[in-house]
CHARMM-style PDB file with segment names, atoms N, HN, CA, C and O in Angstrom:
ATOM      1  N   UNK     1       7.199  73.993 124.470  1.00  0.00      PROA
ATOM      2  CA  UNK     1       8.028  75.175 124.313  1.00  0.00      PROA
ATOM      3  C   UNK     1       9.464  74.714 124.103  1.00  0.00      PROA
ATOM      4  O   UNK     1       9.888  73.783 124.788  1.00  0.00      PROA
ATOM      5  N   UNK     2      10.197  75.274 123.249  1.00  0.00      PROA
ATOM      6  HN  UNK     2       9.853  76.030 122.693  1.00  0.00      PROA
ATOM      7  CA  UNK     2      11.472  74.801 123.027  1.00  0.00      PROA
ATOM      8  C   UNK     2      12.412  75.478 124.400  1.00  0.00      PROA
ATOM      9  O   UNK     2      12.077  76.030 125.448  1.00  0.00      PROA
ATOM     10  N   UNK     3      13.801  75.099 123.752  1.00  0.00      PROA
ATOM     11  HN  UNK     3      14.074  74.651 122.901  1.00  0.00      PROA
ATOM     12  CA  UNK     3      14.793  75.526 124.607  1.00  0.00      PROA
ATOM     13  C   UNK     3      15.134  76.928 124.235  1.00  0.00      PROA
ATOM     14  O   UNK     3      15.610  77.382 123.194  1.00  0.00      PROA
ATOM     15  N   UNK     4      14.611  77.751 125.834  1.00  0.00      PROA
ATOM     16  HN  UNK     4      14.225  77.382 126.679  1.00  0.00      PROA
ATOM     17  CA  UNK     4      15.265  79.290 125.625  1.00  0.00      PROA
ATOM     18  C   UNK     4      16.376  79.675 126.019  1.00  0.00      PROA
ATOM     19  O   UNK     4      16.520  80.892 126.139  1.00  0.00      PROA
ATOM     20  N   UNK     5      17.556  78.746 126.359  1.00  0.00      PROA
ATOM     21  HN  UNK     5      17.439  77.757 126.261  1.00  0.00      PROA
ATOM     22  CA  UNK     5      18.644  78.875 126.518  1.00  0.00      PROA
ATOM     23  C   UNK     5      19.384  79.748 125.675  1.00  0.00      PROA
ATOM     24  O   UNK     5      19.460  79.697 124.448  1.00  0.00      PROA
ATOM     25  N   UNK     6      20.147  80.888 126.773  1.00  0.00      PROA
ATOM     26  HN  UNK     6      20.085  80.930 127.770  1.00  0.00      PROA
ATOM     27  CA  UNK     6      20.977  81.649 125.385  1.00  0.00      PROA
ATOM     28  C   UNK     6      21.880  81.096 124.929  1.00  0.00      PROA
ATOM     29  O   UNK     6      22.462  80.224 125.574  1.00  0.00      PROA
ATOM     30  N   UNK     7      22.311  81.498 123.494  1.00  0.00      PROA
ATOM     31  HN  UNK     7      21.838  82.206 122.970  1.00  0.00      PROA
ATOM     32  CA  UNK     7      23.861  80.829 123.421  1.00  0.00      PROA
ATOM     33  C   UNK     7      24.643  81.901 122.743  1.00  0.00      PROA
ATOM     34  O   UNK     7      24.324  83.088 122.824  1.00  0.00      PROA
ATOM     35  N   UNK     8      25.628  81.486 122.100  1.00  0.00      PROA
ATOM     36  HN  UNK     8      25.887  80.523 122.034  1.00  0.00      PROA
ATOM     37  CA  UNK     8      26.221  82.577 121.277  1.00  0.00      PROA
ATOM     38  C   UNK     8      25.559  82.908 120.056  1.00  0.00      PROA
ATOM     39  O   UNK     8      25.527  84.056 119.613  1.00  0.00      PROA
ATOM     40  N   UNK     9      25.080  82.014 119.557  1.00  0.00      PROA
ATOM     41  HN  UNK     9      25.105  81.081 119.917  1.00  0.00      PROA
ATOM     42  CA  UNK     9      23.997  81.916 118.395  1.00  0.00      PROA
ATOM     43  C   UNK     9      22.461  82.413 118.288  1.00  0.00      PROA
ATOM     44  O   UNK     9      21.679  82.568 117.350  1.00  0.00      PROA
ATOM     45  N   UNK    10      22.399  82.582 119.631  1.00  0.00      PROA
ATOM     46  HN  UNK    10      23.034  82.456 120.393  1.00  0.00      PROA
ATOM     47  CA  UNK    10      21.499  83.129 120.348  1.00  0.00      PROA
ATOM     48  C   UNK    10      21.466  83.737 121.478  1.00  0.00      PROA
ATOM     49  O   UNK    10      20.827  83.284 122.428  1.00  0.00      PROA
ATOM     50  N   UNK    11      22.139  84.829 121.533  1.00  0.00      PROA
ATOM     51  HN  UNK    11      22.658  85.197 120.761  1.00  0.00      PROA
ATOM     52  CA  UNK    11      22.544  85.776 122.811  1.00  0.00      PROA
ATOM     53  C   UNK    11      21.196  86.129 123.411  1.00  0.00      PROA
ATOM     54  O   UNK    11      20.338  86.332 122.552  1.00  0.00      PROA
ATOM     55  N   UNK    12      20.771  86.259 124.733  1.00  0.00      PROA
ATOM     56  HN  UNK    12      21.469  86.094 125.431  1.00  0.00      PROA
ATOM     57  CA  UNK    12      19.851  87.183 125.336  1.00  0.00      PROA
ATOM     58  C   UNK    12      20.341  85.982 126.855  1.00  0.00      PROA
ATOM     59  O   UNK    12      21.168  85.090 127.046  1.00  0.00      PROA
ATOM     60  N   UNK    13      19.116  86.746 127.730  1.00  0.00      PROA
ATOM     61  HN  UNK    13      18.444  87.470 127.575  1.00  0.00      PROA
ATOM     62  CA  UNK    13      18.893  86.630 128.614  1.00  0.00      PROA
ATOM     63  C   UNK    13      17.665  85.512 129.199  1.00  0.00      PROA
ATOM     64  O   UNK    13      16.610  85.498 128.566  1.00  0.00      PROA
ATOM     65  N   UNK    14      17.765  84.846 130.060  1.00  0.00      PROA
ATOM     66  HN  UNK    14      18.623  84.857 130.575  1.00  0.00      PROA
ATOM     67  CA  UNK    14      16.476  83.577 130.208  1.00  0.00      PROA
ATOM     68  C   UNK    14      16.433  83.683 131.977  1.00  0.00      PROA
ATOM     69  O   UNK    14      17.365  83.930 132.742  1.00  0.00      PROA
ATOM     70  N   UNK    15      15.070  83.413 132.267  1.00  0.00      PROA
ATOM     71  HN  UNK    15      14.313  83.212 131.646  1.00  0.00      PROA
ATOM     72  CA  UNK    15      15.158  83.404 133.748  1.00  0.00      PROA
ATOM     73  C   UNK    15      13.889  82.330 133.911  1.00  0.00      PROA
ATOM     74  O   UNK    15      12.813  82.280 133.315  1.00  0.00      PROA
ATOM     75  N   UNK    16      14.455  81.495 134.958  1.00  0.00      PROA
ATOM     76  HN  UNK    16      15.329  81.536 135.442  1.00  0.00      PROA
ATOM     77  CA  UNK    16      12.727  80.550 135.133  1.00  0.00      PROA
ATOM     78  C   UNK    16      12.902  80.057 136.521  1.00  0.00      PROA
ATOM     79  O   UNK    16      13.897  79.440 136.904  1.00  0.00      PROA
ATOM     80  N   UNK    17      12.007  80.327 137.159  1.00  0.00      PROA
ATOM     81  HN  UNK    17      11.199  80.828 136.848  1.00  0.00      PROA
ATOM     82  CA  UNK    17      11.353  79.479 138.355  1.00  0.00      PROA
ATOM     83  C   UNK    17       9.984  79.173 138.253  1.00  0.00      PROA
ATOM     84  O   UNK    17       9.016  79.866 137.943  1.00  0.00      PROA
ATOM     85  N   UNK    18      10.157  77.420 138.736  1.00  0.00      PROA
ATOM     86  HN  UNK    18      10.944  76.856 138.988  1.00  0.00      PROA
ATOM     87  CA  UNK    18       9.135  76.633 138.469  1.00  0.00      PROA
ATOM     88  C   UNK    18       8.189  76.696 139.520  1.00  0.00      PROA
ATOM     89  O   UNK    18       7.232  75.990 139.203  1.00  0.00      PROA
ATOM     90  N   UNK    19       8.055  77.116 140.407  1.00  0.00      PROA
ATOM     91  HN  UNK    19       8.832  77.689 140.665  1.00  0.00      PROA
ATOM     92  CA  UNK    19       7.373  77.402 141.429  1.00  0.00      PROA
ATOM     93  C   UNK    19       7.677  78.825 142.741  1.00  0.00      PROA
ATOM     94  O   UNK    19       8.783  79.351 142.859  1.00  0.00      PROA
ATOM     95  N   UNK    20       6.599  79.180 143.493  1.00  0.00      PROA
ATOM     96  HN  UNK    20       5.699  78.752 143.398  1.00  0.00      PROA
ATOM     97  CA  UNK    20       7.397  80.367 144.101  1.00  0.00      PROA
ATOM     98  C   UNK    20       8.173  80.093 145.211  1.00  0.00      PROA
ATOM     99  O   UNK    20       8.735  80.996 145.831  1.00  0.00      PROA
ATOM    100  N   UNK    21       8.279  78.567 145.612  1.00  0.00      PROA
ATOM    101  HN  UNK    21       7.822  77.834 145.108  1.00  0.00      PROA
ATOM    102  CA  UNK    21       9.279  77.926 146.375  1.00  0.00      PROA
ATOM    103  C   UNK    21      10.319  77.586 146.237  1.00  0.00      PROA
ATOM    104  O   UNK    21      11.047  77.382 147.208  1.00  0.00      PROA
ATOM    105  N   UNK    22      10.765  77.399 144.846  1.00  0.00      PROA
ATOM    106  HN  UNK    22      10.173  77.566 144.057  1.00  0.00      PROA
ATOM    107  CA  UNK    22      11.990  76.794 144.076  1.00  0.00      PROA
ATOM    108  C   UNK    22      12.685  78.334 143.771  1.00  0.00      PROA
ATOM    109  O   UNK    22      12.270  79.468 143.532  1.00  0.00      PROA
ATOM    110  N   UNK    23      13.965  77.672 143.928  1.00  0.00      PROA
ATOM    111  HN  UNK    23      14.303  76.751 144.122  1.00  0.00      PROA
ATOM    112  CA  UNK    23      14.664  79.381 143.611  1.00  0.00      PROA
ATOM    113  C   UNK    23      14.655  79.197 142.115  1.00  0.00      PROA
ATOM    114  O   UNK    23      14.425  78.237 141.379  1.00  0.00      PROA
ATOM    115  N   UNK    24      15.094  80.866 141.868  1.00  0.00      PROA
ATOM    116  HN  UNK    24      15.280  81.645 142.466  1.00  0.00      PROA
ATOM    117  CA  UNK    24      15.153  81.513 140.797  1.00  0.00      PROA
ATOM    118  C   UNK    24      16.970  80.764 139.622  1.00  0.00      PROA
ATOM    119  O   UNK    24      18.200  80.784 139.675  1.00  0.00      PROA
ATOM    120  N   UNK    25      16.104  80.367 138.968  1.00  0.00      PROA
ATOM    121  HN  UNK    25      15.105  80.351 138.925  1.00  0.00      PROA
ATOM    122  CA  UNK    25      17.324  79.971 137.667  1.00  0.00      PROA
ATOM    123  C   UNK    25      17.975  81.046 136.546  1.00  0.00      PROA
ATOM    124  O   UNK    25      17.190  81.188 135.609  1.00  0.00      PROA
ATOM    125  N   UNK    26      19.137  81.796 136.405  1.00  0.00      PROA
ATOM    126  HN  UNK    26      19.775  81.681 137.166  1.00  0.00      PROA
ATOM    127  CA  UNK    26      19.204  82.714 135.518  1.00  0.00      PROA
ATOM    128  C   UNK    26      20.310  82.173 134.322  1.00  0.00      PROA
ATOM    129  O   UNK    26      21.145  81.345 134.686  1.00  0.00      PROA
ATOM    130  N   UNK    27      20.319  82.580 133.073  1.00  0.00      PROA
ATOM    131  HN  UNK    27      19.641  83.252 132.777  1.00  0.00      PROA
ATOM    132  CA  UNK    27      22.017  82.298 132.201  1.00  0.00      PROA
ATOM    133  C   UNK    27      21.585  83.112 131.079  1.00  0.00      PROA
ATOM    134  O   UNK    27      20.555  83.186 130.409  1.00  0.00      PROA
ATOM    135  N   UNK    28      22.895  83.792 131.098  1.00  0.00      PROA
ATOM    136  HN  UNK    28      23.731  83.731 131.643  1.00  0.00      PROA
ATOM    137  CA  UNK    28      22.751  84.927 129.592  1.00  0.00      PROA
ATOM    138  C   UNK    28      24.591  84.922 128.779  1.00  0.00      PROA
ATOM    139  O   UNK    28      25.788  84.907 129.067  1.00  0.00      PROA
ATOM    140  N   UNK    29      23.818  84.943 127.868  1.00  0.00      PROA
ATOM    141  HN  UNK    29      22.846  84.956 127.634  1.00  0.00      PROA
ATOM    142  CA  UNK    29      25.233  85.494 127.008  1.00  0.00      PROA
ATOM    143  C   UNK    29      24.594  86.134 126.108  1.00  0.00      PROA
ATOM    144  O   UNK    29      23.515  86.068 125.520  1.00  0.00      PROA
ATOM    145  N   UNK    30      26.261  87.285 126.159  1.00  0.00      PROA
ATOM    146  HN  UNK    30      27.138  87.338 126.637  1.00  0.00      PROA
ATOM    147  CA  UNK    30      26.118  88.259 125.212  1.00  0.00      PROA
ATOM    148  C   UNK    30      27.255  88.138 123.496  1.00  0.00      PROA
ATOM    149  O   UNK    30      28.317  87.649 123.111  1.00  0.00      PROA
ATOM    150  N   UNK    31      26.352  88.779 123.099  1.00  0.00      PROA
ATOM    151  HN  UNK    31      25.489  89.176 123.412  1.00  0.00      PROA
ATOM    152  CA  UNK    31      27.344  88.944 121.399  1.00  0.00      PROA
ATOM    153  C   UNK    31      28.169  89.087 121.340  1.00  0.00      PROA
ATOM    154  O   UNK    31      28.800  88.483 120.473  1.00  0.00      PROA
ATOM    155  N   UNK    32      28.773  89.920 122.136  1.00  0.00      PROA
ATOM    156  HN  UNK    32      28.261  90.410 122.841  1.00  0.00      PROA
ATOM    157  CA  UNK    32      30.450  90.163 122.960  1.00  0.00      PROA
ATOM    158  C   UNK    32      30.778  88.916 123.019  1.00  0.00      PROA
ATOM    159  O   UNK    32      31.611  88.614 122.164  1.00  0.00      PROA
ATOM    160  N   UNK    33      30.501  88.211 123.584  1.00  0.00      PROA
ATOM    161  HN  UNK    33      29.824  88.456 124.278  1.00  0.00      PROA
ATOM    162  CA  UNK    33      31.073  86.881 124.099  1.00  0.00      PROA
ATOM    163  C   UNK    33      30.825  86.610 125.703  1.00  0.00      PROA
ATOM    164  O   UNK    33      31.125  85.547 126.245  1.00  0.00      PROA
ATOM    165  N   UNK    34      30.358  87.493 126.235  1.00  0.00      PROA
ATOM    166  HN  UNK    34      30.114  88.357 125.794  1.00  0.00      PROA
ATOM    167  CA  UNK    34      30.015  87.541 128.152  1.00  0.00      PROA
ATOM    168  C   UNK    34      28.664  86.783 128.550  1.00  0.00      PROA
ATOM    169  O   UNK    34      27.462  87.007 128.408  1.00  0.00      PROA
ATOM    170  N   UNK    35      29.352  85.901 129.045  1.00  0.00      PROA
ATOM    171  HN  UNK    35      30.328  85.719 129.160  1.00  0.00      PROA
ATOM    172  CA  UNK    35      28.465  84.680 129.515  1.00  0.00      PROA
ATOM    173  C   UNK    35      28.270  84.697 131.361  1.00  0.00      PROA
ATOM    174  O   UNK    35      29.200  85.167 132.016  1.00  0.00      PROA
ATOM    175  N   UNK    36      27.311  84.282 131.919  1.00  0.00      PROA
ATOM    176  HN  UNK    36      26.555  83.900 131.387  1.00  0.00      PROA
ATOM    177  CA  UNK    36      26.879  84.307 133.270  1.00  0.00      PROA
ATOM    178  C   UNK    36      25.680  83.067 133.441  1.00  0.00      PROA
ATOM    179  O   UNK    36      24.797  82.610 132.715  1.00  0.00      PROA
ATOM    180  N   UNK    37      26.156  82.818 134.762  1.00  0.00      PROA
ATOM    181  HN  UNK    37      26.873  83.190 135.352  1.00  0.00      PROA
ATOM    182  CA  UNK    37      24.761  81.924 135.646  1.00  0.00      PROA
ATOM    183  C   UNK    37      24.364  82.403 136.670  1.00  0.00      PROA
ATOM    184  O   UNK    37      25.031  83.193 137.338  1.00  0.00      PROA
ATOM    185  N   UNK    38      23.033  81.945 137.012  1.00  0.00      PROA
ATOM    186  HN  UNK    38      22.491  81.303 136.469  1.00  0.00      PROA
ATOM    187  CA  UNK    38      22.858  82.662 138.700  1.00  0.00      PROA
ATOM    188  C   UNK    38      21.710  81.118 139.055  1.00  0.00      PROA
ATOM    189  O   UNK    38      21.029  80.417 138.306  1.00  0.00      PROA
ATOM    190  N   UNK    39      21.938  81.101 140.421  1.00  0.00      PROA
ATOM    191  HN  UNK    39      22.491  81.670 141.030  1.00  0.00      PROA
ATOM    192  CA  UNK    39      20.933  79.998 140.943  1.00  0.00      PROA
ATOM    193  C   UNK    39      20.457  80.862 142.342  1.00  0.00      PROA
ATOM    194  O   UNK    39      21.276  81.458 143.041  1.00  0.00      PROA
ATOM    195  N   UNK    40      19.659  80.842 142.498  1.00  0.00      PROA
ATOM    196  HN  UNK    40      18.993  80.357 141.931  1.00  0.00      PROA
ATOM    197  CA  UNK    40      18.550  81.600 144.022  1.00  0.00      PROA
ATOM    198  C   UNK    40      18.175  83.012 143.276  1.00  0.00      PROA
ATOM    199  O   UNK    40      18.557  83.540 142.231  1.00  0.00      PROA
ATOM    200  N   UNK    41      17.348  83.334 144.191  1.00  0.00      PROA
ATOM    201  HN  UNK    41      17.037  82.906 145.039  1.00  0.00      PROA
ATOM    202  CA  UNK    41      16.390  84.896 143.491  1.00  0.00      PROA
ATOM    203  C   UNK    41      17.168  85.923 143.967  1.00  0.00      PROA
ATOM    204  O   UNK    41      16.709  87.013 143.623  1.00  0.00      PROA
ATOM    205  N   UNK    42      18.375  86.012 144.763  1.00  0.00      PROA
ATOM    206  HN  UNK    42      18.747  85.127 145.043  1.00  0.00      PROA
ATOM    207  CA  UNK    42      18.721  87.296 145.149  1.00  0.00      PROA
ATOM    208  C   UNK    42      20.088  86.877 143.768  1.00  0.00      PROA
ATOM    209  O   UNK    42      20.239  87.806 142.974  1.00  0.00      PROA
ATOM    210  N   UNK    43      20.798  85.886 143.560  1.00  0.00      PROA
ATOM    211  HN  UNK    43      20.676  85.132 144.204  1.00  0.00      PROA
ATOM    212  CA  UNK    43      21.804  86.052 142.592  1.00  0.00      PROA
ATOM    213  C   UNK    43      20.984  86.466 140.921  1.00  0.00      PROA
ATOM    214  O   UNK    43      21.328  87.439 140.250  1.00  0.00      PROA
ATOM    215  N   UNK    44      19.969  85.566 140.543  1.00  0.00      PROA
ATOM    216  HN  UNK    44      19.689  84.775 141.087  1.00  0.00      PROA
ATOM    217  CA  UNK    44      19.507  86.032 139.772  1.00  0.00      PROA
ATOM    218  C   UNK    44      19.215  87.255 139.311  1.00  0.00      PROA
ATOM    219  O   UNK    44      19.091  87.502 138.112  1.00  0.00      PROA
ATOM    220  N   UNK    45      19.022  88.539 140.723  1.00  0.00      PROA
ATOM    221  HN  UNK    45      19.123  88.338 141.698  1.00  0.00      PROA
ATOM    222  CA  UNK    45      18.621  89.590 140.525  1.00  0.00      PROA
ATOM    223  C   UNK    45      19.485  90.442 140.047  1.00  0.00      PROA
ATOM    224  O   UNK    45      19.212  91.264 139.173  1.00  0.00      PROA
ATOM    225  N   UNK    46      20.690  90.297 140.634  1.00  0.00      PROA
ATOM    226  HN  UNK    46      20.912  89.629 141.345  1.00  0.00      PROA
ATOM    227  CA  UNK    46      22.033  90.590 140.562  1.00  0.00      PROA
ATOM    228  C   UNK    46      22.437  90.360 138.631  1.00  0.00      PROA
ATOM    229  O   UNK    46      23.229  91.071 138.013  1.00  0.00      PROA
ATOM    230  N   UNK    47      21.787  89.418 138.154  1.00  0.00      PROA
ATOM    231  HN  UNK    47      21.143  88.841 138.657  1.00  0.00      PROA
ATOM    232  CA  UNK    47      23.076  88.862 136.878  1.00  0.00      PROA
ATOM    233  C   UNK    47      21.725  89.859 136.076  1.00  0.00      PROA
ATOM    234  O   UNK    47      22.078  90.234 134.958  1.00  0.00      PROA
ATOM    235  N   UNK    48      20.684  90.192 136.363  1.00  0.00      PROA
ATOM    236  HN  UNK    48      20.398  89.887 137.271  1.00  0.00      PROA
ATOM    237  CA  UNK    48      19.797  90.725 135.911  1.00  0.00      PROA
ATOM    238  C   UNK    48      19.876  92.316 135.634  1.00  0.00      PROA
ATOM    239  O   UNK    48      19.472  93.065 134.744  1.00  0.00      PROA
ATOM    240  N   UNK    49      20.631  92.463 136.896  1.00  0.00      PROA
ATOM    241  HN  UNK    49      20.959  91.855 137.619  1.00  0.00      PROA
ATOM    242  CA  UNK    49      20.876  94.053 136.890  1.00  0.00      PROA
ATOM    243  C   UNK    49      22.355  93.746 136.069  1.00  0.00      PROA
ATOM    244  O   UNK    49      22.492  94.488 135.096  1.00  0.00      PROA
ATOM    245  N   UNK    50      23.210  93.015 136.238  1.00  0.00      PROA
ATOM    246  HN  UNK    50      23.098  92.413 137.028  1.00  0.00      PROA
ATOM    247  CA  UNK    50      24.946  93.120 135.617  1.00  0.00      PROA
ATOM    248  C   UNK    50      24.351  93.129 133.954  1.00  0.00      PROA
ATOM    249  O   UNK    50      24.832  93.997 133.225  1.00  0.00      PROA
ATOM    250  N   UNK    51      23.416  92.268 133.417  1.00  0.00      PROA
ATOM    251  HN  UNK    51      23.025  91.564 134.009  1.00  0.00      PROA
ATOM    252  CA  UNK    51      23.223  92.297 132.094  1.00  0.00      PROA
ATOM    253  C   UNK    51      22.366  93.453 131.692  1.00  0.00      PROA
ATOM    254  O   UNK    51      21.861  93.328 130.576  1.00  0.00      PROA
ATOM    255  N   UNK    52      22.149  94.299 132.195  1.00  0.00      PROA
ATOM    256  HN  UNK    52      22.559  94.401 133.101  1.00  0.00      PROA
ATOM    257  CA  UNK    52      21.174  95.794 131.714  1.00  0.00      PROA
ATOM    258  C   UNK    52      21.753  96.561 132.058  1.00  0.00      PROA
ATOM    259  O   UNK    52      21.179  97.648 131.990  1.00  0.00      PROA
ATOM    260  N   UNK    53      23.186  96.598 132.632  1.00  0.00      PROA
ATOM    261  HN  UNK    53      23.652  95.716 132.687  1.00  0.00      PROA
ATOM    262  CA  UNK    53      24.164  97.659 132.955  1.00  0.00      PROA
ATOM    263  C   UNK    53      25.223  97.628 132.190  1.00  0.00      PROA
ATOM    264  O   UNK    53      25.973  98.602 132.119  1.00  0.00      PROA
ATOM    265  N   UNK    54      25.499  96.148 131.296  1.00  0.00      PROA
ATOM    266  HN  UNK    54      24.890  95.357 131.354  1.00  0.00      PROA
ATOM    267  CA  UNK    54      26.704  96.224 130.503  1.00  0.00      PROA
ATOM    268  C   UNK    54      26.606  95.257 129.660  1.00  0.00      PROA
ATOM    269  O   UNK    54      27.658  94.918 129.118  1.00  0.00      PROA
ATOM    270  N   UNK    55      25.283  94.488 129.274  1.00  0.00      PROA
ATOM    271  HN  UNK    55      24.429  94.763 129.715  1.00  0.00      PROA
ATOM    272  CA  UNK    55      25.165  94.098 128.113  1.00  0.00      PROA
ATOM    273  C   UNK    55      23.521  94.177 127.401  1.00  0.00      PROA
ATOM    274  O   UNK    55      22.569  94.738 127.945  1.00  0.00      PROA
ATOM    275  N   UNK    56      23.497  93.742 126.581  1.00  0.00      PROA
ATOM    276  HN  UNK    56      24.269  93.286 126.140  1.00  0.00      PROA
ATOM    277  CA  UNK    56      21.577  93.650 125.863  1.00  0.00      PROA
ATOM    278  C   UNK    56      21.776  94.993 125.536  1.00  0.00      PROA
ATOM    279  O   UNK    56      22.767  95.441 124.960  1.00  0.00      PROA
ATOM    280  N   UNK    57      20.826  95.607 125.913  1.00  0.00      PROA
ATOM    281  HN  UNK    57      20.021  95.243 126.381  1.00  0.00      PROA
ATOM    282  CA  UNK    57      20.430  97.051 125.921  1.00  0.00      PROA
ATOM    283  C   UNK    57      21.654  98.428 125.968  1.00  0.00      PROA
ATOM    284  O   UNK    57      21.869  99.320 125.147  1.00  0.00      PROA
ATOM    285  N   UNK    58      21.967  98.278 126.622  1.00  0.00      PROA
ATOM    286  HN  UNK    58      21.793  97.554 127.289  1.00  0.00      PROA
ATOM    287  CA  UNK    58      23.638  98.530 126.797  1.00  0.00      PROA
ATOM    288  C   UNK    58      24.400  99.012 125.402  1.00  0.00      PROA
ATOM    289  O   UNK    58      24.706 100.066 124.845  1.00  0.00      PROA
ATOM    290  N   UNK    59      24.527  97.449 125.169  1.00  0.00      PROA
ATOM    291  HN  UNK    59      24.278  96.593 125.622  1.00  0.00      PROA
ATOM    292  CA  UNK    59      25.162  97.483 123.980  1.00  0.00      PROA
ATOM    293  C   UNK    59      24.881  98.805 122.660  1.00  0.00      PROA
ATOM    294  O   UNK    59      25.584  99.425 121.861  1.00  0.00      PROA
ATOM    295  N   UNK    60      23.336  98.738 123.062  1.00  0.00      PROA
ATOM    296  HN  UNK    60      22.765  98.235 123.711  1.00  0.00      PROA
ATOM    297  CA  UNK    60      22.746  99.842 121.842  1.00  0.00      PROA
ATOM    298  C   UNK    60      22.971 101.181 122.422  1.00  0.00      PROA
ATOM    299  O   UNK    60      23.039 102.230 121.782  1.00  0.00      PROA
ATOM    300  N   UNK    61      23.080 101.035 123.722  1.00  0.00      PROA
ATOM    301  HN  UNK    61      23.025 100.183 124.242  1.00  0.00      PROA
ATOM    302  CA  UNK    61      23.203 102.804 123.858  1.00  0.00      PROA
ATOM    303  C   UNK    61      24.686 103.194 124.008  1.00  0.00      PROA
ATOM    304  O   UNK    61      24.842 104.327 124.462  1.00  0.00      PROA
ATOM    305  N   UNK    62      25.874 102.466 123.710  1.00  0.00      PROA
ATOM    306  HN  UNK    62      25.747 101.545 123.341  1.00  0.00      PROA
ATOM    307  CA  UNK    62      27.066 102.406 123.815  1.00  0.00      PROA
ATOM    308  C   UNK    62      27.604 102.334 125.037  1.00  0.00      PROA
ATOM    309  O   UNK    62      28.618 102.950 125.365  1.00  0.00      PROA
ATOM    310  N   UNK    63      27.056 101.698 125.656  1.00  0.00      PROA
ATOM    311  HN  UNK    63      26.233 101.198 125.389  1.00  0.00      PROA
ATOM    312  CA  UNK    63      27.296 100.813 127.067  1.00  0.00      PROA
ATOM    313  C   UNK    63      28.848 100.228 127.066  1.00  0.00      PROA
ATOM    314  O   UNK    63      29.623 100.662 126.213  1.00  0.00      PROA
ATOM    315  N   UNK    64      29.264  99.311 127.959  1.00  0.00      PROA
ATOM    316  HN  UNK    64      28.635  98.959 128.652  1.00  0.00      PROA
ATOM    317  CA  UNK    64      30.412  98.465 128.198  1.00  0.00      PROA
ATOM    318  C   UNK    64      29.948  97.210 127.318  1.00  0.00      PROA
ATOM    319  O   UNK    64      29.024  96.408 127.460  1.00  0.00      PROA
ATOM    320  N   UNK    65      31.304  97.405 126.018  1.00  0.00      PROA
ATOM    321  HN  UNK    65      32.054  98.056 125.903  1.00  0.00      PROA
ATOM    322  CA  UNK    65      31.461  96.005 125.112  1.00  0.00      PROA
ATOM    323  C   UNK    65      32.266  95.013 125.541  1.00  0.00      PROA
ATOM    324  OT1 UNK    65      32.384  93.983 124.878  1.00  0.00      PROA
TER     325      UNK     65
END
């Protein structure tokens, strides 16, 4: 599997934990230019909800640019 890292070139969202012991890994950027990290499952959840409240999806329903 390649690299699903977002970038600017490739804006979205990526989340991976390798096991259900290992915390949760998050990083997104948006087309805007709004970039984020998260490391453990409660921050992850957090950058999860910040990016579906004001970017991705957002964006299309005229959300915060």
């Amino acid at each position: 599997m390649g690299d699903l890292t977002p970038t600017r070139d490739r804006p979205g969202l990526h989340i991976s934990k390798s096991s259900p012991e290992a915390p949760a890994r998050g990083s997104a950027v948006c087309h805007c230019g709004a970039s984020a990290t998260a490391t453990g499952d409660a921050q992850v959840r957090l950058l999860v909800q910040g990016w579906e409240a004001n970017h991705g999806t957002a964006h299309a329903k005229g959300g915060s640019q």
